[in-house]
N, C-alpha and C positions, 0 to 999 in steps of 0.2 A: 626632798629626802635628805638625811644625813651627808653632808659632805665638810671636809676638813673644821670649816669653821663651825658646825655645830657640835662633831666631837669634840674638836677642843672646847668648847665651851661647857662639854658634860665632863670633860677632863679637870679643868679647873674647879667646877662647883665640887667634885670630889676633894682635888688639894685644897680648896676653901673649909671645906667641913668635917673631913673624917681623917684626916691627918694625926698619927700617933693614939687611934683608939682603937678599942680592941673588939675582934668581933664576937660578939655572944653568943648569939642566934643565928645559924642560913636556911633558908629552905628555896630546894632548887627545882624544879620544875617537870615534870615527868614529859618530856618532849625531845624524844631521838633526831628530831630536826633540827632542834636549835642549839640542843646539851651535845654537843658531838665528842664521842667515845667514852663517855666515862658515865657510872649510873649516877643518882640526884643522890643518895644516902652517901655515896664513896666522896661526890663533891661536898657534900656536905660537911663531913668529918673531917677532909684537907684545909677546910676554912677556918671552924671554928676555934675559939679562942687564941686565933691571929691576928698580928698586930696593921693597922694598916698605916705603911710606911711613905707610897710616892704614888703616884697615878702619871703615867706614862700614855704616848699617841704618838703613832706614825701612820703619815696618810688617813685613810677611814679607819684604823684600827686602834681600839683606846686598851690597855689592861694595869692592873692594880697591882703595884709591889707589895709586900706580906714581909714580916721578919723571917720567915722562911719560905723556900717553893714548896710547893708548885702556887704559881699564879695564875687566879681568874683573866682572861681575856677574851675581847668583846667585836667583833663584826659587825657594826651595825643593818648594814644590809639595806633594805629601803625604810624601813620603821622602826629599827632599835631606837633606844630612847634610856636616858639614863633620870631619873625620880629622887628626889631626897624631901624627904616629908615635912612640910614648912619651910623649904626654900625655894626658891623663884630657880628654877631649870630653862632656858630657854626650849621653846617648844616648837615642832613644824607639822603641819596639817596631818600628816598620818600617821604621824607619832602617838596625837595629842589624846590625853586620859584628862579628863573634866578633874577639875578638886571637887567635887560633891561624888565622885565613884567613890566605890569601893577599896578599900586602902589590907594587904598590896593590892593591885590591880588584876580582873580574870586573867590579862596577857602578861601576869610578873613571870621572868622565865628564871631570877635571881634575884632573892631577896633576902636582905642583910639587918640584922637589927646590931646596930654600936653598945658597947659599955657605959656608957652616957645616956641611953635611949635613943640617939637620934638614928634614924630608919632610912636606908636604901634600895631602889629598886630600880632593875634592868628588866623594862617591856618589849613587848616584840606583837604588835597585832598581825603581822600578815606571816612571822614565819619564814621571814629570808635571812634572820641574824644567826649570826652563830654567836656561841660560849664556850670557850675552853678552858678548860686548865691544863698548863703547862710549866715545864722545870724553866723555862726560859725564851719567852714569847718572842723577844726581837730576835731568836736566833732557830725558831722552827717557822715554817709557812701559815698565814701566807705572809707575816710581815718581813720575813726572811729575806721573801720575794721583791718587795717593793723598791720602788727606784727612791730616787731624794726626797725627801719631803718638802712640798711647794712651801711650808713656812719657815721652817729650822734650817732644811737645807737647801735654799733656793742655790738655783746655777748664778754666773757672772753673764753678763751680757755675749761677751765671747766664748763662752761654754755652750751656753745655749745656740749660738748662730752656729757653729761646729758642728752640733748634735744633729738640727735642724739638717743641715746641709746633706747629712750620709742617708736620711731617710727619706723613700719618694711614696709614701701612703701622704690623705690626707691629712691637715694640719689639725684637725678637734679630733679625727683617730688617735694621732699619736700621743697629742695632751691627756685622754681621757687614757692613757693607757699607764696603766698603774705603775709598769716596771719601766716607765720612762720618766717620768713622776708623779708624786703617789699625790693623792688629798685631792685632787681638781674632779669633779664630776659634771654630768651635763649641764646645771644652771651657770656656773664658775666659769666652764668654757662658753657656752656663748655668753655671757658678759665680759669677757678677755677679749674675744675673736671680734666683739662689737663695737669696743673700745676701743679694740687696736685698726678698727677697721681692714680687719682679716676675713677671705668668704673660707667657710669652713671647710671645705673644699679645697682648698687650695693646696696644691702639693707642697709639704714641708721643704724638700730640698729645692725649690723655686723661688722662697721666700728673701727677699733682697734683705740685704741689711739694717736699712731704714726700716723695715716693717718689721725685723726681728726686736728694731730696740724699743719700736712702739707696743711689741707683744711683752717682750721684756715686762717694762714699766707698766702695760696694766697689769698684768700675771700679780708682781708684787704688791700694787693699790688695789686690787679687790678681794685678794689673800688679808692684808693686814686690817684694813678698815671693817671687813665682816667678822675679822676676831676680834677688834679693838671693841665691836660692839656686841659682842657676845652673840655674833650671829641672830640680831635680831632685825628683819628685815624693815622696820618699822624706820629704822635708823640707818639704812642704804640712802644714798645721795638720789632726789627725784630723779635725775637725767639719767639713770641705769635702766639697763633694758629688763632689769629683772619685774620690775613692779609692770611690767606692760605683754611681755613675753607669752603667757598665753591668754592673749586676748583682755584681758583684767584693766581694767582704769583704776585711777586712785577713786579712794573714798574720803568723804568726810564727817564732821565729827559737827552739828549746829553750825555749818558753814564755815566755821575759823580753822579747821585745820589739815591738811591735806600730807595722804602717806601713800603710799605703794601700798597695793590691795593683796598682796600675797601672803601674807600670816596669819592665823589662825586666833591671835589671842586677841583682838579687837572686838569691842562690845557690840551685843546681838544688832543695832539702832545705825550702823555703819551701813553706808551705800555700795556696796559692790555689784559689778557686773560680770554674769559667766561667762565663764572660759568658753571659747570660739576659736580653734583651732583650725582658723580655714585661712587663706588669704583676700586681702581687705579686711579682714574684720579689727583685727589689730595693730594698732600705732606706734609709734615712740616717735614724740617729737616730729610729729605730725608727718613722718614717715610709716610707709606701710613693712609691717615684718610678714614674709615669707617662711615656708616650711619645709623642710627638707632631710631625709635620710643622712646622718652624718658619722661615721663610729660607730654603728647599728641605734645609731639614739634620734630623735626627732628634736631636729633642731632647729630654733630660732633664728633669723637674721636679716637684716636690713638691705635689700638688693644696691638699695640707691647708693650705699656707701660701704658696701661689703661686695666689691665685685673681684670674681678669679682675670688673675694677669697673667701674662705672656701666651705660651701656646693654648693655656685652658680657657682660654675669652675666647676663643673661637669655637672650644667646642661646645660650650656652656650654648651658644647660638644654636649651632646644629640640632645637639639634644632637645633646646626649646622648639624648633621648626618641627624635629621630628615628632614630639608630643603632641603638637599640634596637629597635625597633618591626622596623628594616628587619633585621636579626638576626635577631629571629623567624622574619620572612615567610620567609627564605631558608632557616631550618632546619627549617622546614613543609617545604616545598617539596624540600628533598634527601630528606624523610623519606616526602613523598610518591612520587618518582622513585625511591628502593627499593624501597618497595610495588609501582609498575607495568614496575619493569622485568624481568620474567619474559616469558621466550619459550618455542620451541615444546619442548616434554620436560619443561616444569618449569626450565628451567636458567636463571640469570642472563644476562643478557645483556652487563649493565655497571654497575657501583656505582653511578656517577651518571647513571642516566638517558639512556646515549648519549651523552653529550655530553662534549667534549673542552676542560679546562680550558685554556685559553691558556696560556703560559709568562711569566712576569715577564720585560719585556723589563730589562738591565743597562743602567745610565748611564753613561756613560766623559765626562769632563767633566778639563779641567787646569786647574782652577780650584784654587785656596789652599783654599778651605774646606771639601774631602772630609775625614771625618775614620772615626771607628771606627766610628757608626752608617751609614756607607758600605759597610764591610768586614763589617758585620750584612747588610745587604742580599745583598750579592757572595754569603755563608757561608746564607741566605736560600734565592736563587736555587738554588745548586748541591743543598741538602736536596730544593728542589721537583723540582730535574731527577732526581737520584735515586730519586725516589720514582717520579714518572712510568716511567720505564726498568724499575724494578720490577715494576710493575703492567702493564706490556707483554710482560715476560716472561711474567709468571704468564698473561696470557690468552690468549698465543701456546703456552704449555703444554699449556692448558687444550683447547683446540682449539674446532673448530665442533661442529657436531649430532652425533649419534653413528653410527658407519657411515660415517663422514668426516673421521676424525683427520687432520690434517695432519703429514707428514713434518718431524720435528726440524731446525731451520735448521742448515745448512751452515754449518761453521766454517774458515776460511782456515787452511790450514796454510803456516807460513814455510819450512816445506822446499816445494821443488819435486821433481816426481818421477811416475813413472807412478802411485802410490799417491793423490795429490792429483786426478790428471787424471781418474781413474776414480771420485771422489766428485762430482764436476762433471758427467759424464756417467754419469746413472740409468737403468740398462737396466729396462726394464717386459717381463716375461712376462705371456702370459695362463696361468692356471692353470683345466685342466679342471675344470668340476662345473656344479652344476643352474644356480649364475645366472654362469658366468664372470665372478668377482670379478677384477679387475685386483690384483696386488700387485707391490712391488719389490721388486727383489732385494738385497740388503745390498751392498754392494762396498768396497773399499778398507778403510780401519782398520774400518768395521763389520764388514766377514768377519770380520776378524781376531781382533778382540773377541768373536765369535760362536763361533770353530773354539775359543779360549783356554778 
């Protein structure tokens, strides 16, 4: 998703291109989710025939100076995305609009035609970006809000160890925390915290000095080198945990050329391997990466070289005994609930014991800091619900006791017709004999099936 270095990088390709032209043409998007508080016709009119003058970013927020306000400004969210038509934009997976769509794109939420012809457009597929217009963007929320900027305005090494020291939340909480400073998002921190060999966990005001100045200096080297290269992942340094971080190996290219598997713009003939967000599955440097709740985000990191010090190595231990221990009891326990759950013929009753696992509720949040262990969760969910749905069939298959099958569910048919009305309504005969068993009579597509 969007983080510092790919807005800047939609920042720049703006002051690269539409600097000093005028805008002709807007059309804005009829979307009260993304257009917040102003209608598409009233933003329209405050654009047109505006000069565009500077393109501005702090943290995740990028907006466009004008010869006069109010100013468009942009939130990326998890899939904003900025388009300029025949220029190369860097792109990230759920961003990405193919050049063979349609031009602007279904999800333009802001689109600009220049005096010159050249064309820009602000996409949004999933609906968590915002668009505003304002008299003065760095000076209303949320960039009002935001702490320094990890690139313009990084801290000093003793700024930061200061800062560190007053806070006792953990250490990828407080990074990801925008008014502490702004632009770092989940992939940023754990490539900092892995570098600096910091466990994400780790309480900030515990953090020695030596290991503030090793967070230091990566903070700085994965900020500047992901802007230096326009945030294109292709061009991250192999030994970064990003190209490996969920599960992903590199690919390559007729054998000659080896990159980090995380980008989206490599040709269809590339070897990638999916994402496995489990433990073992995933390596770096022939270390295994682990996964863990960190900041409310799902975070990567290397146990072997990423471990919590002083009082928290102990409880880091405990917490692990206790997981453990609680793993057992539960698979005692499912192992017992198959043993007892036989009912009356011998037959199973239910794999688990009766009992109905709840469904994982989904978090829908328009926060900046969802990222791919988000879309783990989402791809998570939907496995569980499949499976449930499955094992509903099959018991509803299966039916009750025997002597008592239940009749195969009624399927809607999208034609109408006397043939539909007649599976809706089940005629019951009784049929003579010793115990007058009721049975039904087939009708509609089932005759049919039956006479064939």
């Amino acid at each position: 998703m969007p983080e510092l270095p790919e807005v800047e990088a939609a920042r720049r390709a703006i002051e690269e291109n539409c600097l000093g032209k005028k805008i002709k043409r807007s059309v804005v998007a009829d979307d009260a989710k993304v257009i917040d508080g102003i209608s598409p016709s009233d933003f329209e009119a405050s654009l047109t025939g505006k000069t565009i003058v500077a393109a501005h970013r702090k943290g995740k927020n990028m907006w466009i100076q004008l010869d006069s306000p109010p100013f468009p400004s942009f939130q990326f969210g998890m899939a904003g995305a900025i388009y300029i038509k025949g220029v190369a934009v860097t792109k990230y997976k759920r961003s990405a609009v193919n050049d063979d769509d349609e031009w602007p794109s279904k999800y333009s939420k802001l689109f600009i035609e220049l005096d010159d012809g050249l064309e820009l457009s602000f996409t949004d597929k999933r609906r968590f970006a915002k668009v505003r217009l304002l008299q003065n963007p760095a000076s209303a929320p949320p960039i009002s809000e935001l702490g320094p900027d990890a690139l313009l305005e990084p801290m000093t090494e003793e700024e930061l160890f200061k800062s560190l020291s007053k806070k006792k939340i953990g250490i990828k909480a407080l990074i990801l925390d925008q008014s502490f400073i702004s632009g770092v998002g989940n992939w940023i921190a754990d490539e900092v915290l892995y570098q600096a060999r910091i466990h994400p966990l780790q309480s900030a005001a515990t953090i020695s000095k030596e290991q503030c100045g090793a967070l230091h200096k990566s903070l700085k080297e994965v900020i500047r080198h992901s802007v230096k290269v326009n945030a294109d992942s292709s061009r991250f340094p192999v030994d970064w945990l990003f190209h490996s971080r969920w599960g992903k190996k590199p690919g390559n290219l007729n054998g000659a050329v080896e990159v980090g598997a995380d980008s989206s713009q490599f040709p269809s003939n590339w070897i990638f391997h999916n994402r496995e967000k489990k433990p073992g599955k995933a390596f770096v440097d022939g270390k295994k990466i682990e996964y863990i709740s960190a900041g409310g985000r799902t975070s990567a990191y290397v146990p072997e070289l990423q471990k919590l010090s002083g009082e928290q190595a102990g409880k880091e231990v405990v917490q692990g005994k206790n997981k453990s221990s609680k793993k057992s009891r539960d698979e005692s326990e499912d192992e017992e609930n198959v043993k007892n759950v036989k009912g009356k013929g011998g037959k199973k009753r239910s794999e688990s014991g009766g009992k109905k696992k709840t469904p994982v509720k989904r978090k829908s949040s328009s926060s900046d800091n969802d990222d791919d262990g988000d879309e783990e969760e989402e791809e998570k969910d939907e496995v569980e619900e499949t499976n449930d749905d499955k094992r509903a069939k099959e018991k509803k298959q299966k039916g009750g006791k025997a002597g008592n099958k239940k009749p195969p569910a009624k399927k809607k048919s999208p034609e109408s017709g006397d043939e539909f009305e007649e599976e809706e309504e089940e005629k019951k005969v009784q049929v003579k004999g010793k115990k007058g068993v009721a049975k039904k009579v087939p009708t509609g597509r089932q005759a049919k099936k039956r006479v064939k």
